[in-house]
LOVEXPA-951786 format. One record per residue: residue in one letter; x, y, z of N, C-alpha, C in turn. Coordinates in steps of 0.001 Angstrom, whole numbers, padded with zeros to 6 digits, always signed. Layout:
residues N
AXYZXYZXYZ...
end
This chain:
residues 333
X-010481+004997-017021-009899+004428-015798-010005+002910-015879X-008527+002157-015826-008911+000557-016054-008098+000104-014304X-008851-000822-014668-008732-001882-013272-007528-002989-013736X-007008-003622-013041-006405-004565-013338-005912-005541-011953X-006027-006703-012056-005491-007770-010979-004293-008521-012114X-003568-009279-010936-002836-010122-011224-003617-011659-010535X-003253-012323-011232-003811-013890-010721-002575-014814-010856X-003197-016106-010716-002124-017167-010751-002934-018474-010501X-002626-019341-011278-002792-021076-011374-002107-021764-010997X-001667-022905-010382-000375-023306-010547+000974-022197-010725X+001810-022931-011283+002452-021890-012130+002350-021048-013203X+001300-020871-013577+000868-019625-014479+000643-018383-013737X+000549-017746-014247+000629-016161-013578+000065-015458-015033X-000854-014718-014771-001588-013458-015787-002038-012320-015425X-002012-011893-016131-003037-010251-015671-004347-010360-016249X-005316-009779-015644-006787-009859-016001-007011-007714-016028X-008314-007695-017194-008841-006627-016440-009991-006493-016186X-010611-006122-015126-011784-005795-014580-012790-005109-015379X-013561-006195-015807-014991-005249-016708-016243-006488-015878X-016735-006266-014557-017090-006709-013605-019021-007247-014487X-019012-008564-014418-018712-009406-013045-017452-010499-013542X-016824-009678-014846-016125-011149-015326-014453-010102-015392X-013386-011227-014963-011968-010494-015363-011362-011066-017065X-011048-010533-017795-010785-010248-019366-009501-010604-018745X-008640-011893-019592-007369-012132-019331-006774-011257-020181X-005542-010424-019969-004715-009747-021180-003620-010836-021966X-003400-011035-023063-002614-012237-024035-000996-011335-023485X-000462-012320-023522+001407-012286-023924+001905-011973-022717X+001203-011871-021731+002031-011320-020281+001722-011716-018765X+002696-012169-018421+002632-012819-016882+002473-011496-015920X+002972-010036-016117+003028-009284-015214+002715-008309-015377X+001817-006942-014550+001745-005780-014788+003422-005142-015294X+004592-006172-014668+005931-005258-014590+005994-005452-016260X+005423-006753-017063+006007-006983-018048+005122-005735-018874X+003970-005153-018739+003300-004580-019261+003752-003066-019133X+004803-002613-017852+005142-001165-018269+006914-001580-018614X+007491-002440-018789+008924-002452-019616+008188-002496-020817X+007610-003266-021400+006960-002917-023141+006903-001908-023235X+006607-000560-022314+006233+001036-023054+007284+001001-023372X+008726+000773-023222+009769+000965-023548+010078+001405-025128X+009622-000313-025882+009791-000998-026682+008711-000050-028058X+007258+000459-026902+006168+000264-028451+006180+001805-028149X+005988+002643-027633+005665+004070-027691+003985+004225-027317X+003419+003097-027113+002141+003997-026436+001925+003106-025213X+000775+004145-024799+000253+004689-023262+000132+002925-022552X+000259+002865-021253-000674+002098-020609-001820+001207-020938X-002506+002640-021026-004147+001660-021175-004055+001506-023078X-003195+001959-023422-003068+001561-025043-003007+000196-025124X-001558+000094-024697-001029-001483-024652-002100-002282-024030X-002884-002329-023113-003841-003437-022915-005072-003475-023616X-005656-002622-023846-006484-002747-025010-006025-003590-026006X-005105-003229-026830-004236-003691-028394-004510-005703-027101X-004208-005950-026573-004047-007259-025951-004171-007785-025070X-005965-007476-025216-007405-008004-024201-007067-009127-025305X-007446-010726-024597-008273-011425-025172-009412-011703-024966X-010120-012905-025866-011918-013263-025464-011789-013933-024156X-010439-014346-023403-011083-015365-022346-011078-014825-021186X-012618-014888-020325-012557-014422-019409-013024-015153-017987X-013167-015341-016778-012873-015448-015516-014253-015287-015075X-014963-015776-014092-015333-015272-012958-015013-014225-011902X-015327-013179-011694-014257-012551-010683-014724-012992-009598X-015813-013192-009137-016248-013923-007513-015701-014487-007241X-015617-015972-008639-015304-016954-007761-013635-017106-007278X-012695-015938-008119-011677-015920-008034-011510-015132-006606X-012314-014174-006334-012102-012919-005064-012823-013855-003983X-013422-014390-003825-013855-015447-002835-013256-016752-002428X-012210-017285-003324-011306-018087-003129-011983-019559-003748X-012476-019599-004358-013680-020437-004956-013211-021075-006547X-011812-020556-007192-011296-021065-007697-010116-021314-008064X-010084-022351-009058-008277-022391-009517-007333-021266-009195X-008059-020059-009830-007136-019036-010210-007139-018623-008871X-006116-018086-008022-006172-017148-006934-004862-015598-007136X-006123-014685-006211-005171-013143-006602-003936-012563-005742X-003066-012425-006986-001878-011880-006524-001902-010585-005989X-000865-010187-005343-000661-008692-005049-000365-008405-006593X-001355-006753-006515-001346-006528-008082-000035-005735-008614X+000898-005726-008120+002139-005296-008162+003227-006417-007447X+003964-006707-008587+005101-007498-008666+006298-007673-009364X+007508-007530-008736+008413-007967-009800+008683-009136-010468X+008558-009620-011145+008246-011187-011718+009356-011745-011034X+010522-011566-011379+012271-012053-010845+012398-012045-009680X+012993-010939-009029+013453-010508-008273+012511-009258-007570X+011816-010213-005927+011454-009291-004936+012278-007971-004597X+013437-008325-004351+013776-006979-003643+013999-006137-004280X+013855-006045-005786+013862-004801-006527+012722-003723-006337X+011757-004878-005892+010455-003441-005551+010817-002803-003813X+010672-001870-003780+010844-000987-002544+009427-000544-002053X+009237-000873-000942+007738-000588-000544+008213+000733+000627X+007252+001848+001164+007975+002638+001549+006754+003712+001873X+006519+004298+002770+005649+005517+003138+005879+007039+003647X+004944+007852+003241+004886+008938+003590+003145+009194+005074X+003992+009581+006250+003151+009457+007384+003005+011364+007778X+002071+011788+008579+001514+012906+008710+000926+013500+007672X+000297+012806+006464+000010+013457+005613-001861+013750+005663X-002400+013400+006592-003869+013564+006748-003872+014482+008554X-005272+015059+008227-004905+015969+009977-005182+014301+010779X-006155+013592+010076-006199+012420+011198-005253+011870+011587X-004044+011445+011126-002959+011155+011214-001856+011791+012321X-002415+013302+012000-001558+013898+013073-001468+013666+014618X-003534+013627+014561-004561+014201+015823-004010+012123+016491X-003931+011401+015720-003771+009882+015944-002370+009745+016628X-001388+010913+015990+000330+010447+016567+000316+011236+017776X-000297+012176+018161-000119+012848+018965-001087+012009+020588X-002057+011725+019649-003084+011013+021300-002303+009826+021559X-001803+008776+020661-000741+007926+020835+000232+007722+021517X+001037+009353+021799+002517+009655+022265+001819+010293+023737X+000443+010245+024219-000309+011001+025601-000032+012423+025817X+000451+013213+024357+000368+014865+024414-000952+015296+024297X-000506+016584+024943-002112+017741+025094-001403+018168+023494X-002310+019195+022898-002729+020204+021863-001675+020952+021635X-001225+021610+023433-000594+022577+023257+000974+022220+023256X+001221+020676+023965+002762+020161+023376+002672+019787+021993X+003569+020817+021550+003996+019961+020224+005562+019245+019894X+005058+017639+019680+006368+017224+019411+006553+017159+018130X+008085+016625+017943+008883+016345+016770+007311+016121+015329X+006494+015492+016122+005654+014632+014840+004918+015754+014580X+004219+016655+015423+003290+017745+015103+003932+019097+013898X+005425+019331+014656+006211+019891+014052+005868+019819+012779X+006691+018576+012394+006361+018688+010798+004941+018273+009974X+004144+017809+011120+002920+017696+009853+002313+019837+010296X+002574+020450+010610+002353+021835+010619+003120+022508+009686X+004556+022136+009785+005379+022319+008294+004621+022047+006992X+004162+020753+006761+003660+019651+005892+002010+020940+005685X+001516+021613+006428+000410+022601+006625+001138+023813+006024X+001774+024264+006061+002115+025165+005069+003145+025404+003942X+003972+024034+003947+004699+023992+002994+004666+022737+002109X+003630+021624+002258+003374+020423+001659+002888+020833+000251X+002073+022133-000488+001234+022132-001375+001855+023496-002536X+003395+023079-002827+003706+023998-003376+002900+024007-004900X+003375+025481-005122+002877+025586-006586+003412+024942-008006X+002651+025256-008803+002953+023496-009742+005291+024436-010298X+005881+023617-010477+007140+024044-010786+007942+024246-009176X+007069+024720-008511+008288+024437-006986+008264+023255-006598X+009137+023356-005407+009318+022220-004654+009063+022878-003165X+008355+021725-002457+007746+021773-001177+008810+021255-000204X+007792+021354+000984+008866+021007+002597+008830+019241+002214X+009874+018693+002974+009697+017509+002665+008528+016846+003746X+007905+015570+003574+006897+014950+004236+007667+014042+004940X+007707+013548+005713+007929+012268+006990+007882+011105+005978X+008909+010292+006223+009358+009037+004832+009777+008215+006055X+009470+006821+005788+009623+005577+006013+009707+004302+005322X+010525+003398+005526+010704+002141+004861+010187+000949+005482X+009387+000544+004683+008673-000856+004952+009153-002092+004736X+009829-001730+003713+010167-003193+003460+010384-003539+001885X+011174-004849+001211+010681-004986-000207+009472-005576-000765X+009656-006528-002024+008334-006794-001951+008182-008117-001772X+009108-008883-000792+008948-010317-000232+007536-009845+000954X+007607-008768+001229+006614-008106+002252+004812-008261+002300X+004908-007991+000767+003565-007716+000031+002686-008884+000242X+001459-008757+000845+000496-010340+000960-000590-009509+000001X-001382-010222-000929-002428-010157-001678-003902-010273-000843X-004712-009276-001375-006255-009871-000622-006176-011873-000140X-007093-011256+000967-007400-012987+001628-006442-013315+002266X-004787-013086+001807-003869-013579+002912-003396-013130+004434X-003369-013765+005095-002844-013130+006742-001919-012079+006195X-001767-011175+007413-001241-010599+008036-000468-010777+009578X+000822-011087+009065+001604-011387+010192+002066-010653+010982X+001966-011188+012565+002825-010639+013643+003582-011073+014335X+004076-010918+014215+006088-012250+014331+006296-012008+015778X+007001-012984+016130+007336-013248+017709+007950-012241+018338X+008449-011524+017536+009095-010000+018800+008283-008924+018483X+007505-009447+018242+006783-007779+017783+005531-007642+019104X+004852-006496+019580+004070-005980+020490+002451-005931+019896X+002595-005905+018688+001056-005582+018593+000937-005566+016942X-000205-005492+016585-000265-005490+014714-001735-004852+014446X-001963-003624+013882-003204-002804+013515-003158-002491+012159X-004538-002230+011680-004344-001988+010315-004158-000338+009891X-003577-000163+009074-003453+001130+008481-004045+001350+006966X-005127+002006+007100-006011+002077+005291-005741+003139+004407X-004858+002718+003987-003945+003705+002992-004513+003348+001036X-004078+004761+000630-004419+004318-000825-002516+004290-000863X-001935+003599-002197-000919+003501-002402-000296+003664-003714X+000721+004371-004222+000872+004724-005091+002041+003679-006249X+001803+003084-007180+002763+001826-008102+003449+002350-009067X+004757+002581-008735+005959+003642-009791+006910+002507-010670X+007306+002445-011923+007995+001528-012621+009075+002948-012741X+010196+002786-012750+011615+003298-013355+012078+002411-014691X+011342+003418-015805+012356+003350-016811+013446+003159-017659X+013534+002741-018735+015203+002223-018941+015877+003750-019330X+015253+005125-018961+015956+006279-018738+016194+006494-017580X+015523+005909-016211+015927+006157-015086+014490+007176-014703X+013793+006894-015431+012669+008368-014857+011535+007464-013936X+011309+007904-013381+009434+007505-012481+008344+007646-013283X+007721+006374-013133+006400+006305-013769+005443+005960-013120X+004189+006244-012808+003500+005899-011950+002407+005468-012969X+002222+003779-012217+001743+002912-013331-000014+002934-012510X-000045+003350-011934-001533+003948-011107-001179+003646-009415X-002666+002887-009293-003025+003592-007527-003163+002328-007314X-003361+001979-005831-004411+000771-005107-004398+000905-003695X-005449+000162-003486-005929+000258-001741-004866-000530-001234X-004637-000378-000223-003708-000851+000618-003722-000745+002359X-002748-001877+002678-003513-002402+004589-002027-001437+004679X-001066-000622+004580+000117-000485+005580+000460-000554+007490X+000267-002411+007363+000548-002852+008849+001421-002236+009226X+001257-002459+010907+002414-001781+012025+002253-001819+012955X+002926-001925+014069+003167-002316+015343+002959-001016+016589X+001770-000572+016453+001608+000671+016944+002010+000997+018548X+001748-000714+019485+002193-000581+020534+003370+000078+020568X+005145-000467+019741+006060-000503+019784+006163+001025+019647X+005638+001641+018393+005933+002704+018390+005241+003402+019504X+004064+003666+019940+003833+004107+021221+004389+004608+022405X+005552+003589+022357+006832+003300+023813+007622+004279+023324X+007909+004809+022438+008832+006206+021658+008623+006385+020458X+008445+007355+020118+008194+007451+018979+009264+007257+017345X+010915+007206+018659+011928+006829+017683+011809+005319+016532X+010765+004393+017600+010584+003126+017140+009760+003170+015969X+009244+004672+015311+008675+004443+014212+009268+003459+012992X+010477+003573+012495+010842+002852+011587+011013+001136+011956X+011226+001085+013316+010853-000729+013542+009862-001134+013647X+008482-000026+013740+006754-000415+013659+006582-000736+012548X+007079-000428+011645+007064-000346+010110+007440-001511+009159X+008750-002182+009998+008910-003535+009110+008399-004463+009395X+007034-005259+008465+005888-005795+008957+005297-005963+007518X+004861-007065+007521+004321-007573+006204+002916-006565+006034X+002555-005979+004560+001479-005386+004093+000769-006140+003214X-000298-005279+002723-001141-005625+001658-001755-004311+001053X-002106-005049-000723-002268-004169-001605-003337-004878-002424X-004118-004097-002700-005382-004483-003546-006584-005058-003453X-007323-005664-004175-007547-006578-004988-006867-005625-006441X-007058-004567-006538-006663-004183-008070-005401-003149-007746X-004789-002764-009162-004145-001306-009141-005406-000784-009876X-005489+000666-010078-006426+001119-010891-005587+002075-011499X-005523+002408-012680-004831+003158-013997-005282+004341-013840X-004808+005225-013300-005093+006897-013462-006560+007333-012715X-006484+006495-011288-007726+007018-010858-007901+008696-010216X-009112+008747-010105-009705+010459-009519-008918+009988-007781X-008039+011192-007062-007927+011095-006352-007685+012712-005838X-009556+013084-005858-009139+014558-005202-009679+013947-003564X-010608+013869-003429-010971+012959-002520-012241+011651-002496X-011227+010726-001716-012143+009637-002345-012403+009131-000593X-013882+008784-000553-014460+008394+000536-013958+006866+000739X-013372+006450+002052-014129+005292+001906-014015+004031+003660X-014210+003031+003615-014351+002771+004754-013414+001483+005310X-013221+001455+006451-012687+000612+006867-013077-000233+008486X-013510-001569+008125-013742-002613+009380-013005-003214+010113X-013404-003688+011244-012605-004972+011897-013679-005811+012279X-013575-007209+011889-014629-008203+011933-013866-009138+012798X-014599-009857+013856-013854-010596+014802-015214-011924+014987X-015015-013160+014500-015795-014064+014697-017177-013781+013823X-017106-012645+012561-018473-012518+011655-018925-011573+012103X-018598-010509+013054-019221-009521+013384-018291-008460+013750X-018445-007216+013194-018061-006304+012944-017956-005735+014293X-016609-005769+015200-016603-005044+016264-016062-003195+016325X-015653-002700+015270-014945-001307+014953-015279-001211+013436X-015618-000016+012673-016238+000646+011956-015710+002313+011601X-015449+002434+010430-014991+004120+010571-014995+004348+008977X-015897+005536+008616-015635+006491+007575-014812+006991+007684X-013978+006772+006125-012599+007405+006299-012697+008371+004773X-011911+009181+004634-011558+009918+003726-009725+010184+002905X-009783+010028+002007-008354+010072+001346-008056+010655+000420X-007303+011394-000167-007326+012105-001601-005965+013575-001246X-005884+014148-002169-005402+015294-001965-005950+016307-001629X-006644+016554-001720-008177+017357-000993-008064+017188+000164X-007858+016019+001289-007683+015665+002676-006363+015800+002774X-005204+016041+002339-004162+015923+002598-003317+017202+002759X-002093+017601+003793-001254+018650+003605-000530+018436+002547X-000358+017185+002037+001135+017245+000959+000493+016948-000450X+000531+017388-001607+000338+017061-002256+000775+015620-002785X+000745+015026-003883+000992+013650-004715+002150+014150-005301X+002113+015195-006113+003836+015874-006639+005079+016045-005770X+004221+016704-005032+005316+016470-003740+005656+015620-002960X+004884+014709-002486+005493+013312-001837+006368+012394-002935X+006013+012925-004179+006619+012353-005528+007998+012609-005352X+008328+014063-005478+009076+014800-005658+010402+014097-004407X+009873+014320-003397+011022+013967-002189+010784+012712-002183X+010361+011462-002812+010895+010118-002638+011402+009973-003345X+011838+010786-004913+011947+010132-006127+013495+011066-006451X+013495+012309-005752+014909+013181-005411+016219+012012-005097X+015798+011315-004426+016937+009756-004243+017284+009248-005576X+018751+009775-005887+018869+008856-007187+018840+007137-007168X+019050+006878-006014+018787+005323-005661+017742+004996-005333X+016390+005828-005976+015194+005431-006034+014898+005461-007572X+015980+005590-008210+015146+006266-009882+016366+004492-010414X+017008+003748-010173+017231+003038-010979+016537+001678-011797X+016845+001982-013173+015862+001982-014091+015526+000285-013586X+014256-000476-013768+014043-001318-013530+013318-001417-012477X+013515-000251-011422+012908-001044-009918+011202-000583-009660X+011033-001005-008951+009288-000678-008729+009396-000158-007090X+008122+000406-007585+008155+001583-005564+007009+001181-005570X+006452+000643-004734+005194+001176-003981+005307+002068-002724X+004447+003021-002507+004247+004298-001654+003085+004557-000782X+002818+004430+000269+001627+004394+000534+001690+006067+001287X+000813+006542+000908+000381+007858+001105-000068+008566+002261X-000618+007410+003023-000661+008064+004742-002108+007565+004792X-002479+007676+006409-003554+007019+006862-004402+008265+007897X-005951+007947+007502-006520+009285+008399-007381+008818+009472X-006998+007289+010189-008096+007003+011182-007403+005773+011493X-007256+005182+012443-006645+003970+013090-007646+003390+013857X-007990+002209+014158-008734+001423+015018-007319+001443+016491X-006404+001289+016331-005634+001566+017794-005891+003193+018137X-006006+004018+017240-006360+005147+017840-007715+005181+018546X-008805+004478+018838-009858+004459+019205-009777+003590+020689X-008861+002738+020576-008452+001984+021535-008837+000416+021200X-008969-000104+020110-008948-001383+019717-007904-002282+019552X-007845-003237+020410-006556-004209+019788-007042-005463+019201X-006239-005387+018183-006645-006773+017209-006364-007954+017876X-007183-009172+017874-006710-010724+018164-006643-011407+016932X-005808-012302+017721-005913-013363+015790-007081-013665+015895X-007195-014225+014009-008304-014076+013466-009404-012829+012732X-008899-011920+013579-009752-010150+013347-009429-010315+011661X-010200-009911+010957-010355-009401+009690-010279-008226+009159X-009594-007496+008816-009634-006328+008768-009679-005727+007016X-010957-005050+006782-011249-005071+005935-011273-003302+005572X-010578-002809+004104-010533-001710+003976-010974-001476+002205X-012089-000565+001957-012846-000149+000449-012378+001150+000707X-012327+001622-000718-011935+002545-001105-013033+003227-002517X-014031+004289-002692-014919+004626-003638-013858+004588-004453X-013872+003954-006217-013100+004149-007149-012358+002578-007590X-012011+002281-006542-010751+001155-006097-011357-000377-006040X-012999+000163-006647-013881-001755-006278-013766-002584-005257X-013742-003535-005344-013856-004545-004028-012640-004425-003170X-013474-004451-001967-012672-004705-000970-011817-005093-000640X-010604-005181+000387-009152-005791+000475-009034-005992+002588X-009210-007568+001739-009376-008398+002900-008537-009201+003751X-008254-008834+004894-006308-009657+005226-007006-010179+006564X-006632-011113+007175-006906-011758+008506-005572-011483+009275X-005612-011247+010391-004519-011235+011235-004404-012434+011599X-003027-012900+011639-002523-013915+012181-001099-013479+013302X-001487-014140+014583-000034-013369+015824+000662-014908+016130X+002042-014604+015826+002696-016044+015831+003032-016021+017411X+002836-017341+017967+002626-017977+019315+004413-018015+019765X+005025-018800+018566+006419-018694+018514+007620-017684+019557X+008332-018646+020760+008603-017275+020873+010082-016617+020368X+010486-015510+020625+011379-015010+019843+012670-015291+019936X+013065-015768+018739+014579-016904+018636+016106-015290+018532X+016875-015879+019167+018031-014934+019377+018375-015174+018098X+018790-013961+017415+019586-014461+015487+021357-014022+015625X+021911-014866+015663+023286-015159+015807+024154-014788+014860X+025029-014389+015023+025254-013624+013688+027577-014272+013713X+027447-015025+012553+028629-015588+012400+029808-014864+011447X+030793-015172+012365+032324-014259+011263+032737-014995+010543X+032556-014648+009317+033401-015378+008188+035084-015268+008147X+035410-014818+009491+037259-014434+009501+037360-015882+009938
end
């Protein structure tokens, strides 16, 4: 299982890998993207290719994850060129917490079941087909591309029309498409999938406008991690002190849908398989601090670990004061 960050200097940009307390720069490549188009080219694995081109020079990782030097960390998934080729994008009801969270949200009893219960009960008996079938589909949403993506340490924005901004502690899944057009899943990483929970609250139709909202991913991807279930936790720190706290749990083991199957129905889109583009996926969330009744202020820190996934992934909320400008929209006739 290898770790890997992306960094950046100036204009340099590298990949490092994690053999802690120091990051191992990898030679010849600005990008994890440049590192799965090469499988193309050489015929071996992933963690082949970075091995064959570790060099000797290596990093501090503190002082880089603390902000303490030159180098500072990228979101570990990027298209070097062109943002909007990566598609960022989720699968929601996939934990019972998730369910028990949409439902206290929307002020139903147990015994109403809406639209959302529906299918994560579907997602309960038809999410975990056997290996060669195909399952019920899971609840899909679009986030955004990857102009979206903020790296550990950076805010988290909440833009002038928006109602509210909470964190969501998702693990997330990093797919490269092939110059055959096939899905590759270049590993995992922790991830914040922000959202506007007030908005959706007011109906639940507003799910897909809760959704477009800047995220975060990492400090690392990790290469083929264990994800039957992986423990792990998530804070909200407001002025150095930890006002909300929650053990959380994630894996397929906690989940109705399997990983094949949430695979399966995002990747069924042939306009998800063209060769070149990158997906990130975030897999669903099993505990909300708005489900408890917390609302974030600027400044709140919201901090989410993951067992497996190493250090922590750290975003500050920031709520823009700004207020919301009418966007005018001109005819080129």
């Amino acid at each position: 299982m290898m770790r890997l960050v992306q960094i950046q200097k100036g204009r340099t940009r590298r990949v490092a890998l994690v053999e802690e307390p120091h990051l191992r720069l990898v030679e010849g490549v600005e990008s994890i993207y440049e590192l799965a188009t090469g499988l193309d080219f050489t015929g071996v694995s992933l963690t082949g290719l970075i091995s064959q081109s570790l060099s000797a020079k290596c990093l501090d990782y503190e002082s880089v994850y603390s902000g303490n030097s030159d180098w500072h960390l990228l979101p570990p998934v990027c298209h070097p060129r062109e943002p909007a080729r990566c598609l960022i994008s989720g699968t929601g009801l996939t934990h019972l917490g998730s369910a028990q969270n949409r439902q206290a949200m929307h002020g139903l009893s147990h015994a109403e079941l809406n639209d959302s219960m529906k299918m994560f009960q579907l997602g309960l008996t038809g999410g975990k087909p056997a290996p060669g079938k195909i399952g019920v589909a899971p609840e899909w949403f679009y986030e955004g591309n990857g102009a979206i993506l903020r790296a550990h340490g950076e805010p988290l924005e909440v833009p002038p029309f928006a109602e509210d901004g909470g964190e969501e502690a998702e693990v997330a899944g990093v797919y490269f498409v092939d110059a055959d057009g096939r899905p590759r899943r270049s590993g995992m990483a922790a991830g914040n999938e922000f959202s506007d929970h007030k908005f959706e609250k007011r109906n639940y139709l507003n799910l897909a406008g809760s959704k477009i909202r800047t995220c975060s991913l990492g400090p690392e991807v990790v290469i083929n991690p264990q994800f039957e279930s992986v423990p792990g936790r998530v804070t909200i720190q407001r002025a150095g002190r930890a006002v909300w706290s929650k053990e959380i749990v994630t894996g397929e083991n906690e989940m109705c849908h399997s990983v094949a199957n949430i695979e399966q129905h995002h990747f069924k889109f042939e306009t998800h398989r063209r060769p070149g583009d990158l997906h990130v996926h975030f897999f669903g969330a099993c505990a909300l601090s708005f489900g408890d009744g917390v609302q974030l202020a600027d400044g709140d820190v919201m901090e989410i670990s993951f067992a497996g996934f190493d250090r922590a992934l750290r975003n500050p909320l920031k709520i823009s004061r700004a207020e919301p400008k009418l966007v005018a929209v001109t005819s080129l006739a």
